[in-house]
N, C-alpha and C positions, 0 to 999 in steps of 0.2 A: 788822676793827674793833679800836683800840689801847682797850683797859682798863686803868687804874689800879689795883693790887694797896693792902691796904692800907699795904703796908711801903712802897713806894715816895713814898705821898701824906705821911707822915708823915719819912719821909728830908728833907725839900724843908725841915720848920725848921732844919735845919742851915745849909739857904744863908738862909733868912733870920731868922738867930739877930740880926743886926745893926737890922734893924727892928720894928716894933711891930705885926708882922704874924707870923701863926701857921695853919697849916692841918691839919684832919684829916676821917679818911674818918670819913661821915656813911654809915648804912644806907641801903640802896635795897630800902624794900618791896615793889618791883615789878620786884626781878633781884637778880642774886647779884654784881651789880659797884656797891665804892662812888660815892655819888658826892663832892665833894669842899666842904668848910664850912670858913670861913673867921672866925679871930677876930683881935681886935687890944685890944691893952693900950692903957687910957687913961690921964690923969696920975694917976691916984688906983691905978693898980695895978690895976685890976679888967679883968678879962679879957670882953669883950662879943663877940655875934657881929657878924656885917658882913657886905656886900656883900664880891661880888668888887674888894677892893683894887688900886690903878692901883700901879704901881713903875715910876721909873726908875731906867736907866741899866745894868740889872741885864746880867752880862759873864761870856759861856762864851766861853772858850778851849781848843782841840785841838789837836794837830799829825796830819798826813796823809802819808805818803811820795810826794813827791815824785811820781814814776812810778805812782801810784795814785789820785792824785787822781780824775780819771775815772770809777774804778771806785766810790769812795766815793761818789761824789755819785748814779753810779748806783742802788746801796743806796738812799741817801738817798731820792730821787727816785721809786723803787719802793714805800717802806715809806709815802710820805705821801700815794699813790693812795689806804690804806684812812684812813675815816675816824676820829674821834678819840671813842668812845664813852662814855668818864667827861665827866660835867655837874656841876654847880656847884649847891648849895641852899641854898637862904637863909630862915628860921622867920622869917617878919613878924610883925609885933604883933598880926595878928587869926589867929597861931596857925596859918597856913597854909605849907606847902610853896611855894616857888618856885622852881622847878625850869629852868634855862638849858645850852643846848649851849655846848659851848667849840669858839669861830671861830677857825680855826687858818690867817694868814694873814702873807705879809710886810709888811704896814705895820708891825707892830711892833720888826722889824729897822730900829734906828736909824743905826747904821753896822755894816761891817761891812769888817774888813783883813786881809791877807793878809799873809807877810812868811816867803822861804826860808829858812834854816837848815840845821845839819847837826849829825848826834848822832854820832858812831864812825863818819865819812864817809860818812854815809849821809845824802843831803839830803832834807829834809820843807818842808813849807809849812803852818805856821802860822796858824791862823785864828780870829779874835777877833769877838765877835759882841757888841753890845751893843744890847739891847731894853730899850723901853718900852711898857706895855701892862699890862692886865688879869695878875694873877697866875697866874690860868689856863690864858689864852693862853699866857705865856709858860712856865708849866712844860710845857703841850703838844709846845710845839715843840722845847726841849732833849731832850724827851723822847725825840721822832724824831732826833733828832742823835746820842743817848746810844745808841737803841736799831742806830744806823748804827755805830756802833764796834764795839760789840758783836758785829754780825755780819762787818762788816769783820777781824776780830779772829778769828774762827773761820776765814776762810779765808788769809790772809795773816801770817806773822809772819818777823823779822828778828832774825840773828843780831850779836853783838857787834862784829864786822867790819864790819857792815850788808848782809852775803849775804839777798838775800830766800830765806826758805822757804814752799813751799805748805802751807800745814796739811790741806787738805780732798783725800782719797782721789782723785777723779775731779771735772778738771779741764772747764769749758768743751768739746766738742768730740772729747770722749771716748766710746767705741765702748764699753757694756757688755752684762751682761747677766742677767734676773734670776735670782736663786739656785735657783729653785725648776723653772724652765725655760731651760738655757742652750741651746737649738734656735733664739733669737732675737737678734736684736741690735738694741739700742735705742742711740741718739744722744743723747749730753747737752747738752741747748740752752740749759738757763739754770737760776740756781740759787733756788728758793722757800723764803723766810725764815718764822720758824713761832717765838711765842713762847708758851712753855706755863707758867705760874706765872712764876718769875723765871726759868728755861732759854730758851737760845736752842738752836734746830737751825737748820741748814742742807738741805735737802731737793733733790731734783734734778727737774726738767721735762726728759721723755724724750719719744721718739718713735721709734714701732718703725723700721726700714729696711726697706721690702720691695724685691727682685728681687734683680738682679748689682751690683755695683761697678763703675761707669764712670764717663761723664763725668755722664751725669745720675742720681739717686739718686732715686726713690722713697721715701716715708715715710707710716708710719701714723697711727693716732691720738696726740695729746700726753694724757699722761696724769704725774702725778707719783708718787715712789718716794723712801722712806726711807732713807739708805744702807745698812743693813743689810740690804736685799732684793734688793742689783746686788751685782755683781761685774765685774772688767775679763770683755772678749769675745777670745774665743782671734784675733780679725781683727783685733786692737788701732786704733787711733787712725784717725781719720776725714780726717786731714790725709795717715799714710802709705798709705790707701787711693789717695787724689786724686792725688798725687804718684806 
């Protein structure tokens, strides 16, 4: 479940410093994650609250490398399986809570472009997104966008030349083992995102290997592990086992 911090709800008047709309985290007496209240300045200056305000046109732009696209949208496409747990409240006149989930959907992607590029020859693709919709909505969804870089960002970075570098210890496909018992060997099959405060980690989904090394492998339970609890496996990589 993605929850809104307060810092992060309160970040968002910066992008809408230009309209007459303004957001802040409102208490949730009934959990420890805010939910999100919405004001807007009228012509007189005074600052009232509001409904969830509609915006157009409103326009996130990233670039993605090129040869990784894929793998981002992966990310992407993973982190927006869990659902989007900060809701939206509104104090009506008769002094009540109204309390709404925020629908995190693409209709409110009004267009959206693509376009290659190259930074120190290294070619990216450009992507421009422009929505309309609820305030909500849409800070939800850049939110998944922002929190896709971020992990994208943990395991991939490039150098000045544009040489990709792996950031993250144990790749995809990788033969370890844990620190505390290396009599086993576990296989890296995918990597599980994990956001703790504003920290992002990167985590690994493993699965023991039981029997020989042949052409067909056996495997145990999938379980996950922090990286600081593996280490590489003296039989190294799962590709030069197969091979």
């Amino acid at each position: 479940m993605r929850y809104l911090l307060d810092s992060e709800i309160l970040k968002w008047n910066d992008r809408l410093e230009k309209t007459p709309f303004r957001v802040y985290p409102k208490s949730n007496f009934q959990g420890s994650h805010p939910h999100i209240s919405f004001r807007q300045k009228t012509l007189g200056d005074l600052i009232v609250e509001t409904i969830d305000p509609h915006l157009n046109n409103y326009q996130f732009v990233f670039s993605v490398a090129k040869n990784r696209v894929d793998n981002f949208f992966d990310i992407y496409n993973n982190l927006k399986e869990e659902d989007f747990g900060t809701k939206t409240c509104y104090t009506g006149r008769d002094n009540t809570d109204k309390i709404s989930d925020i629908i995190v959907n693409e209709n409110i992607v009004v267009k959206k472009e693509s376009k290659t590029h190259k930074i120190s020859e290294k070619e990216y693709v450009r992507y421009s997104y422009t929505f309309t919709g609820k305030i909500s909505q849409i800070m939800a969804y850049v939110f998944y966008l922002e929190d896709t870089i971020e992990f994208f960002s943990k395991i991939w970075g490039y150098n000045e030349d544009g040489t990709e570098e792996y950031l993250i210890n144990y790749p995809i496909g990788t033969l370890v083992s844990d620190v505390n018992d290396k009599s086993k060997d576990y296989l890296i099959l995918d990597y599980i995102y994990r956001k703790v405060g504003s920290n992002y980690y990167v985590d690994y989904e493993l699965t023991e290997v039981l029997g020989g090394y042949s052409s067909v492998i056996k495997y145990g339970d999938v379980k996950i592990m922090v990286e600081n609890n593996i280490c590489f496996s003296r039989n190294g990589r799962i590709d030069d086992i197969l091979n």
